[in-house]
Every structure is written in C-alpha cells, then in structure tokens.
C-alpha positions in Angstrom: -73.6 40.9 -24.7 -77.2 38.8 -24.0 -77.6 35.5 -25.3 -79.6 36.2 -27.8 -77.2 38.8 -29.6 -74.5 35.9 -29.3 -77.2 33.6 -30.7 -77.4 36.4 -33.8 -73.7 36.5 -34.3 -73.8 32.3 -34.5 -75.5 32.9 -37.1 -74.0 34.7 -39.0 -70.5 33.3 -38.5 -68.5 30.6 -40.4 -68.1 28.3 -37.5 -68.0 25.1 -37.5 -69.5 22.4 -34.5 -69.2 18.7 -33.7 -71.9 16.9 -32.9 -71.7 15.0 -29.6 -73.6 12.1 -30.7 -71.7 11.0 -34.1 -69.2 13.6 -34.3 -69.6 14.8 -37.8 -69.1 18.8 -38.2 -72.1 21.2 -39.4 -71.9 24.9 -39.8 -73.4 26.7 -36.9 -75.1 29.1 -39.7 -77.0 26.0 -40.8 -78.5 24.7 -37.4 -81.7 26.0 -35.0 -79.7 28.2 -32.3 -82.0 29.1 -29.2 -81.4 29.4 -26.0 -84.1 27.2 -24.5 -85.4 29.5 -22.1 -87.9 30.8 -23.8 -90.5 29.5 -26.6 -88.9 26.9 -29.1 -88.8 27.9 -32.9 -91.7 26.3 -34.6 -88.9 23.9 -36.5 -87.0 23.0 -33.3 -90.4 22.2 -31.7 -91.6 20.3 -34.4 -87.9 18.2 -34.2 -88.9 18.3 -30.6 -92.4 16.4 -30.8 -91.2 13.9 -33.7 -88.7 12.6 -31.4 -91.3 12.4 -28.3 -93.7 10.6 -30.3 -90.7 8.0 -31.3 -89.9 7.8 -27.5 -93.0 7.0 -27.1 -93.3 4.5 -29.5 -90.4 3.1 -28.1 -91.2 2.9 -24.5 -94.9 1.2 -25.8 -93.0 -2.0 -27.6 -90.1 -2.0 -24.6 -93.7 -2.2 -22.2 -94.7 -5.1 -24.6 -91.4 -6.8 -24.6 -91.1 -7.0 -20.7 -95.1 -8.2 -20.6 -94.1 -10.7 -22.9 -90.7 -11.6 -20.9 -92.3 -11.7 -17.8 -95.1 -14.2 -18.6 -92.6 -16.4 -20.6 -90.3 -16.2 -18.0 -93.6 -16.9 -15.5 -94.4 -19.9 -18.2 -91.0 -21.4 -18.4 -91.0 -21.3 -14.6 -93.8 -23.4 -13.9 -92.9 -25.9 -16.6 -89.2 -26.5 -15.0 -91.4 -27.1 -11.6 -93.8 -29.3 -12.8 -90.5 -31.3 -14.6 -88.7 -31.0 -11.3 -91.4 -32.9 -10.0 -92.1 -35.3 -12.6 -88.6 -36.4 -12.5 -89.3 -37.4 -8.6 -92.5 -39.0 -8.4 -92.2 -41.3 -12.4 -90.7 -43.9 -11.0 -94.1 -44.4 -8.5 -96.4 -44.1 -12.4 -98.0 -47.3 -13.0 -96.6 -47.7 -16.8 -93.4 -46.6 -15.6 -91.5 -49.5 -17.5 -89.0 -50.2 -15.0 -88.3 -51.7 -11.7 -88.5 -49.3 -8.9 -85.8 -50.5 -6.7 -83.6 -50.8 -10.1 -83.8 -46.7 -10.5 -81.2 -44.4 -8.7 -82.2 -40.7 -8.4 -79.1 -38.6 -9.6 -81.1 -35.4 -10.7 -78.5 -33.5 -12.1 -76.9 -34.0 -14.9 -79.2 -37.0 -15.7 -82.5 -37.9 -13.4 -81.5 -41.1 -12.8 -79.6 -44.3 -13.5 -81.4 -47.8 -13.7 -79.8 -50.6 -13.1 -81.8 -53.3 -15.4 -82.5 -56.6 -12.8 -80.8 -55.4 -9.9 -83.6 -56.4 -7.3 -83.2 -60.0 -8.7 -79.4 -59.6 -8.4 -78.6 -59.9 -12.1 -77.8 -56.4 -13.5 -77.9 -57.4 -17.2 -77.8 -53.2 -18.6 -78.1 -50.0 -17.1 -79.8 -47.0 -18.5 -79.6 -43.2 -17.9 -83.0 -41.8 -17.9 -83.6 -38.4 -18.5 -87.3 -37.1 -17.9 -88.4 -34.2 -20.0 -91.8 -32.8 -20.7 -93.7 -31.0 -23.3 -91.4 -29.7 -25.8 -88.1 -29.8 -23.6 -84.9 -30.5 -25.0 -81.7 -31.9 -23.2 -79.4 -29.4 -22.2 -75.7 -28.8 -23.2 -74.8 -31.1 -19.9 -77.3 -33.9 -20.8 -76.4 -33.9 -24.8 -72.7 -34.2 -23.5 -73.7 -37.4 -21.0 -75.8 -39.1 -23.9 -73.1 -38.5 -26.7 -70.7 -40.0 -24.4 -72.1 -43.2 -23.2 -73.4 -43.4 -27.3 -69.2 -43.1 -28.1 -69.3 -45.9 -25.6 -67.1 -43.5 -23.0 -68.2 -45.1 -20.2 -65.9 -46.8 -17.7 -66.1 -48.3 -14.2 -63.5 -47.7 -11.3 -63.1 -49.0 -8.4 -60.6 -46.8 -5.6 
C-alpha cells in the first residue's frame, strides 16, 4: 500500500486524532492529509504562508524588543557609572554643603555617613547621604536604611 492510497483511506474513515499542541480530537476526514513530499494542497499552503508571514511578524517586533533592550540596558549602564562616580568625587564639589573630613565613604548600602562637626571635635548629628542622579530612586536596601533610622532604629554598640 503507498502513502498516498493510505492518505485516501484517511479520508474516508471515521477516525478520530489528537492534536499535539492542545490536545482536542478532530476527525481525520475533516483535516488536509498529505504526505509532504511532494507539492502542498493550495489550502495547506495557504495555512502554510499565513503562519510564515506571522513568524515573521513576530521575529520583526522580538528584533525591535532586543534593539530597544540593548540600548536601555547600554543607557542604564552609563547612568549607574556616571552615579558610581558621582558618589566618589561630591564630597570634592564646591557647594557640597558639608565638611569634607566629616564624610565617611560607605558606598553600599548608603554612600556615605557624615558625621556633622567632627573636624572641630563636636559631632552634634550625623547624616546618611545617598547620592542619586537624574531620575534614580533608592533601592529596596536604601528605602529599608532610610525607613529605619526615620523609625528612629538606630543604635550604637560598642564590643
């Protein structure tokens, strides 16, 4: 028996087939049969193009996507950079507000910690500052630090 006479008696049968992809049942009667091999029926090949122009479609906006990942990614890069060095070098800015040798670079969680009238040997407050430019926004760490010295969780130990 050839394939296309088994093809033929498909057809004609009352069998029924799952679908791999959702698993619902369709009668074989009801459905293209081909082989493959040779020239597609005009509807399979119709099917057939419909569903390369959507891949197509698809693998256009994925193409955008990644463009658009990559240079925000690229963006978000060089702003954590410049902030990275910002952080470093405010202390050395001419209306930076606060005494120099008063500032302690921590870095992480919180840039640093000044210590208000150390140099004159009176600390009368101490600040954490947290530099941040453009439109950044404290992280999970940092919102946890500021809520917790705001709650006025802050202690001092001595070991």
């Amino acid at each position: 028996m050839t394939t296309k006479n088994i093809i033929e008696e498909l057809q004609k049968s009352n069998l029924y087939a799952e679908c791999p992809s959702c698993s619902e049942e369709f009668k074989l009667s009801s459905s293209i049969l081909f082989d493959g091999l040779g020239t597609f029926p005009q509807e399979a090949n119709k099917i057939r193009q419909e569903l390369l122009q959507s891949l197509k479609a698809e693998l256009e906006k994925l193409k955008k996507r990644k463009l658009s990942a990559v240079e925000g990614a690229e963006k978000k890069a060089i702003e954590v950079g410049i902030g990275k060095i910002i952080e470093k070098i405010l202390p050395t800015y001419k209306d930076f507000n606060m005494t120099l040798s008063d500032c302690r670079p921590l870095f992480e969680p919180i840039d640093m910690v000044v210590f208000n009238g150390a140099t004159s040997n009176h600390v009368n407050s101490i600040t954490f500052l947290e530099v941040k430019t453009g439109n950044a926004r404290l992280n999970e760490h940092q919102r946890m630090v500021r809520d917790a010295i705001i709650d006025k969780k802050v202690s001092f130990r001595a070991i």
